[in-house]
N, C-alpha and C positions, 0 to 999 in steps of 0.2 A: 364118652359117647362112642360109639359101634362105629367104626370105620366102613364106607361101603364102597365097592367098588360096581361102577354101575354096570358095566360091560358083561360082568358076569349074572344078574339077574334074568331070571328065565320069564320073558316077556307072555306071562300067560293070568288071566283072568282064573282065580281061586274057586269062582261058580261054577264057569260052564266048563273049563280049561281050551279057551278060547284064545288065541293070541291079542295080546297088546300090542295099539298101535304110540309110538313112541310119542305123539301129542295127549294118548291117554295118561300114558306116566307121567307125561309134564305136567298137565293137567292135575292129578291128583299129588301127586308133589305141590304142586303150587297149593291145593284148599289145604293142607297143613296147617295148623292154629297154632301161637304160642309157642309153648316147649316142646309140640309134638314135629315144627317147622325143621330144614335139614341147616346143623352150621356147615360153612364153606370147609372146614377141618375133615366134616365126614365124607369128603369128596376125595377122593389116591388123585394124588397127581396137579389137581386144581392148582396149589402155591406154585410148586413150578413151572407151569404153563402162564400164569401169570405174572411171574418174574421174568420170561421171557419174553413177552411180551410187552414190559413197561420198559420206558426209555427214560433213565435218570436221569435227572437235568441241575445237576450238581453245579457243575461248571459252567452252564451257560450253554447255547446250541454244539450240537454235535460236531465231531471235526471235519464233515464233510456237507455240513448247511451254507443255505446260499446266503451272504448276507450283502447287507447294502451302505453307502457311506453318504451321506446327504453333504456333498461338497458345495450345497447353492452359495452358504455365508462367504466363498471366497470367489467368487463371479463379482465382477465391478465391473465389466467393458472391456476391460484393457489385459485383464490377467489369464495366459494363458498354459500358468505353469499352476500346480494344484498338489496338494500333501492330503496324502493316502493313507488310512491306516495301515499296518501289516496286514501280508497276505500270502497264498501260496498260489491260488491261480486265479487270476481277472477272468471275467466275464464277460461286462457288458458294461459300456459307457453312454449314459442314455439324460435324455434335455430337453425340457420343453421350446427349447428354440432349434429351429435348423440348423444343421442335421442333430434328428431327434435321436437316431444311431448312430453312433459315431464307430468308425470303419478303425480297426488296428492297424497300425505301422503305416495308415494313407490318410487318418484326421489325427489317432493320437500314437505316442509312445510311452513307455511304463520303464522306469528303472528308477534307484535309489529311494523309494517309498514317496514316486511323485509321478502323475500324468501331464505329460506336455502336450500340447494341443500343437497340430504341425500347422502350417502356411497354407494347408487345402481348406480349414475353417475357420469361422472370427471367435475374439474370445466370447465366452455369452455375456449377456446384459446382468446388470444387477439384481434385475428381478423375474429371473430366470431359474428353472430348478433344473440342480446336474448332480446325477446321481451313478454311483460306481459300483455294482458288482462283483460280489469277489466272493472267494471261497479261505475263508481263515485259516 
């Protein structure tokens, strides 16, 4: 197949030599039948615009996606110490009970892959949702 490079086609009607307007070429591009239709091959450049463009998800989110840790199962009342996945930077510590935001270093503190909840909040209920923030 003929390799085409479209930039350089001279946008001109073969009748009248009248200029093409760029939805004409789409247009008649597009009623192409069949074998007579364009592969993505005879496009310069298409694959790699397109490999630029995809984001491979090999490994799971990228190294700088937000993600989240559903710590409700260890909320009982009374528990105000909590096991964190790993992480490189916290976010947001957020709860359907009050305080629904939880404030750094004034409701909680973060070290050793655990949030402790300080003495300015109660621990949550059991059936309370607490979820953590963070960037992997």
């Amino acid at each position: 197949m003929k390799e085409i490079n479209l930039g350089k086609i001279i946008p001109r009607d073969g009748k009248d030599g009248r200029l093409i307007a760029s939805e004409e070429i789409r247009n008649k591009l597009e009623s192409l039948q069949g074998e007579e239709r364009l592969d993505k091959s005879a496009i310069k450049g298409l694959e790699e615009m397109v490999k630029e463009r995809v984001v491979v998800r090999n490994g799971g989110p990228n190294a700088n996606a937000v993600q989240f840790a559903d710590l409700s199962s260890q909320c009982d009342g009374a528990n105000k110490t909590f096991t964190t996945p790993k992480y490189r930077y916290a976010l947001m510590l957020i709860s359907t009970q009050f305080p629904v935001l939880y404030r750094p270093t004034v409701d909680f503190t973060l070290g050793n892959g655990q949030i402790i909840l300080t003495d300015a909040v109660v621990a949550p209920a059991s059936d309370q949702t607490f979820i953590f923030l963070y960037i992997k």
